[in-house]
C-alpha positions as CSV (number, residue, x, y, z in Angstrom):
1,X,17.6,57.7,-20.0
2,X,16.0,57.6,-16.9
3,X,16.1,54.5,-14.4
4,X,13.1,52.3,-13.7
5,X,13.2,51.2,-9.8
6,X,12.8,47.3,-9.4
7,X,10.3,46.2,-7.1
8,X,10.6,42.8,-6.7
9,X,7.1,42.1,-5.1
10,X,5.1,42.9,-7.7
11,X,7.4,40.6,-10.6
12,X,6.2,37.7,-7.6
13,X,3.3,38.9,-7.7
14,X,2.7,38.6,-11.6
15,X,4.4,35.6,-11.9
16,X,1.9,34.2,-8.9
17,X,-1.1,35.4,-11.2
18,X,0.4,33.8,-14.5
19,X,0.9,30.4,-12.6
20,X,-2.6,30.5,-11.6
21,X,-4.2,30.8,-14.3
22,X,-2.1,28.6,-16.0
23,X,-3.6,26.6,-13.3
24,X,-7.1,27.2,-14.0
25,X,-6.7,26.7,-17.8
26,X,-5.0,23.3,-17.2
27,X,-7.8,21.9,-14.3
28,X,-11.1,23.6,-16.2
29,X,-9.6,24.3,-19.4
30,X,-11.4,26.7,-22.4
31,X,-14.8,25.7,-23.5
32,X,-15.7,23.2,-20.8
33,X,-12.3,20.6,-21.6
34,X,-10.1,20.5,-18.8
35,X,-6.5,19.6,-20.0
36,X,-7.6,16.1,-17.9
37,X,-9.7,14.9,-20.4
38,X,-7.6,16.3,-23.2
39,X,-4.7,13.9,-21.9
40,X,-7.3,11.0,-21.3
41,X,-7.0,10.6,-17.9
42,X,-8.5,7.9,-16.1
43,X,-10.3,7.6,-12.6
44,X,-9.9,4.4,-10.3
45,X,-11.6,3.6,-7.0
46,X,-10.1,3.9,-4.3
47,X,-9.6,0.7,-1.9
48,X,-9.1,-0.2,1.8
49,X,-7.4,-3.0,3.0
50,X,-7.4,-4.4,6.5
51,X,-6.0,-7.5,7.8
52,X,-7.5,-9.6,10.1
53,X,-5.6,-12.4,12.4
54,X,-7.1,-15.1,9.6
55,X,-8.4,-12.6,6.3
56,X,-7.7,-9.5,4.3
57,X,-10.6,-7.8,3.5
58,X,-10.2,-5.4,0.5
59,X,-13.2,-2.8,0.4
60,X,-13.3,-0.9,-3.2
61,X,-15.8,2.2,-4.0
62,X,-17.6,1.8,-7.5
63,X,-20.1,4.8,-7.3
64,X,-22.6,4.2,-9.5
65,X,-21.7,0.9,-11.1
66,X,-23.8,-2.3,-11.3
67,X,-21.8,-5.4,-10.1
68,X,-22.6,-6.5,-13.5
69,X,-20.1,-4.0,-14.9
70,X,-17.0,-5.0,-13.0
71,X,-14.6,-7.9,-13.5
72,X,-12.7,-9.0,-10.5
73,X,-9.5,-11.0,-10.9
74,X,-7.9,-12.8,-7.6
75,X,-5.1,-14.8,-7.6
76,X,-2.7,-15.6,-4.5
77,X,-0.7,-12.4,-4.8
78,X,-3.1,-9.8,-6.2
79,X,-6.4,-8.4,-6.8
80,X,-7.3,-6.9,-10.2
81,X,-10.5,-5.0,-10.7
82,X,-11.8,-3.9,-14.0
83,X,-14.9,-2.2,-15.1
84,X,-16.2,0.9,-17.3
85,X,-18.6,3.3,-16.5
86,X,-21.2,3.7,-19.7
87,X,-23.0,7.2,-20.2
88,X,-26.6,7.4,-20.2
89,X,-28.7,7.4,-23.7
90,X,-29.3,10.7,-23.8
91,X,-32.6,12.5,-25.3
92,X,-32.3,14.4,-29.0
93,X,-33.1,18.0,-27.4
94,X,-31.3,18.0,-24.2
95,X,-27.7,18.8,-23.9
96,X,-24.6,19.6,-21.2
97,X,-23.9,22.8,-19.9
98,X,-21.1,21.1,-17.7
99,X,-19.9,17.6,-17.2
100,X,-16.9,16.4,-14.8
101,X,-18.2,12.7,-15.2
102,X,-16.1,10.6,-16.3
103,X,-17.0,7.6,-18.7
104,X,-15.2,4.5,-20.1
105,X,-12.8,1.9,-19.0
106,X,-10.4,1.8,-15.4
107,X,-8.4,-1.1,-14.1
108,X,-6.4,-0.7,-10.5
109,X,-4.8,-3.9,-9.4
110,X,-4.1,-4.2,-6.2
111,X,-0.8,-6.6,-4.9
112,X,-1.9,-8.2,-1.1
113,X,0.9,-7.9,1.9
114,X,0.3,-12.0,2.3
115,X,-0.7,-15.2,-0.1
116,X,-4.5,-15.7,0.3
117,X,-6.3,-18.7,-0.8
118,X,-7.7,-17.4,-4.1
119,X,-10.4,-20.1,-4.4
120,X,-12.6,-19.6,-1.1
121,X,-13.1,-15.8,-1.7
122,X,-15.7,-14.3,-0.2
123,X,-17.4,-11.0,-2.4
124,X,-20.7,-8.7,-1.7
125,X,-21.7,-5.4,-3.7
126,X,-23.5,-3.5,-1.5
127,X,-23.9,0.4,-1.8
128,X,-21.8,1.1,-4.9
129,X,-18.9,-0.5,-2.4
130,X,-17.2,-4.0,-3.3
131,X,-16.3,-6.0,-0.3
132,X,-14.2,-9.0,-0.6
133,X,-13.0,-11.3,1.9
134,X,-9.7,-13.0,1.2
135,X,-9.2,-15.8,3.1
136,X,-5.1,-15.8,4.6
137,X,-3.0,-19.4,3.7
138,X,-2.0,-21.0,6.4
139,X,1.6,-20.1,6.2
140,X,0.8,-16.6,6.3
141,X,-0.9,-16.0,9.1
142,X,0.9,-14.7,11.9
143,X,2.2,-16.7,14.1
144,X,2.6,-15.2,17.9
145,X,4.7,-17.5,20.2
146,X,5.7,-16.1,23.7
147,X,8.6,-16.3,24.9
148,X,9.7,-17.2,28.5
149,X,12.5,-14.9,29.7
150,X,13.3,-17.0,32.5
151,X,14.0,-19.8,30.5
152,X,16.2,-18.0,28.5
153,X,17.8,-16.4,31.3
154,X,18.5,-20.1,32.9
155,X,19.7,-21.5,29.6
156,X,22.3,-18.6,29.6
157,X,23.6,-19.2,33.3
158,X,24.1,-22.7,32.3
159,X,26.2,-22.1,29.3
160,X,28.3,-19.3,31.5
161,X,28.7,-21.8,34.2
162,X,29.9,-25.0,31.6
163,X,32.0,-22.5,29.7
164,X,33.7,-21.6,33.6
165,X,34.4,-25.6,33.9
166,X,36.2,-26.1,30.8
167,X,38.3,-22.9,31.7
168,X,38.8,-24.6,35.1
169,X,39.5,-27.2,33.7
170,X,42.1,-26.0,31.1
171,X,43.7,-24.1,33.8
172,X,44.3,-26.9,36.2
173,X,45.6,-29.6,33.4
174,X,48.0,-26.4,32.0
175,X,49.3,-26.0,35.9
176,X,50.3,-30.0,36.1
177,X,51.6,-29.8,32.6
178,X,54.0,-27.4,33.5
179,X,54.4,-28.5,37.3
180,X,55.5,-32.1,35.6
181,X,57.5,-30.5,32.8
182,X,59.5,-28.3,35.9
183,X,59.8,-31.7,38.1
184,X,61.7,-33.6,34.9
């Protein structure tokens, strides 16, 4: 029996070549199916919000869609956005080689930081990008007051000073108490 030296490099190294190409089967998969499509996965757009001092404006890209195709949703709180992407007719003799488009239905809903006023949305489709202007309620908008530390400061004195009076003045009816209660 003779003893096989362990060399523990090259077991990481196999198991670092079985991992990728467990990789590569599951991302491009065997005859053109990726293990993506074989588990139905669906693409949304991706979105951008920024807030101004009196809107959120909520940018969404739909490459390639027609604004007939989508179905927007606002209410106070959220944004939903809804659409499918429908494949070309294609001719009898042509065929893929390779496809990584994806076709059919997505939804992404998107919840806003504030309440908006759903009904005086603003909306443009320009460049495969969906803009929409959400105007803020009233109550949500940020409110910035400035504060004046002087005030504050003068407000504090004065409580410090009052609550030094009614010490005084505890002090001194406590020292005739007991000057009157040592006189009887």
């Amino acid at each position: 029996m003779s003893l096989i030296r362990w060399q523990p490099l090259r077991e990481i190294d196999t198991i670092r070549q079985q991992i990728n190409h467990l990789f590569d089967e599951w991302m491009h998969g065997q005859g053109h199916e990726s293990l993506f499509t074989k588990l139905n996965a669906t693409w949304t757009p991706a979105v951008e919000l920024t807030e101004t001092d009196t809107d959120i404006i909520l940018k969404a890209e739909v490459p390639g869609m027609e604004a007939k195709d989508l179905d927007v949703e606002v209410s106070t709180d959220v944004v939903s956005i809804t659409g499918e992407y429908q494949q070309e007719k294609q001719e009898q003799d042509k065929s893929f080689v390779w496809s990584e488009f994806r076709y059919g239905q997505f939804q992404r809903i998107i919840p806003l930081p504030v309440s908006i006023k759903n009904d005086q949305v603003k909306a443009e489709f320009k460049n495969g990008v969906l803009t929409l202007t959400l105007p803020k309620v009233e109550a949500a908008k940020r409110k910035v007051v400035k504060l004046d530390l002087g005030v504050q400061e003068a407000a504090r004195e004065a409580m410090t000073k009052e609550r030094q009076h009614q010490q005084h003045l505890q002090d001194t009816m406590h020292t005739r108490a007991a000057a009157e209660v040592g006189t009887n």
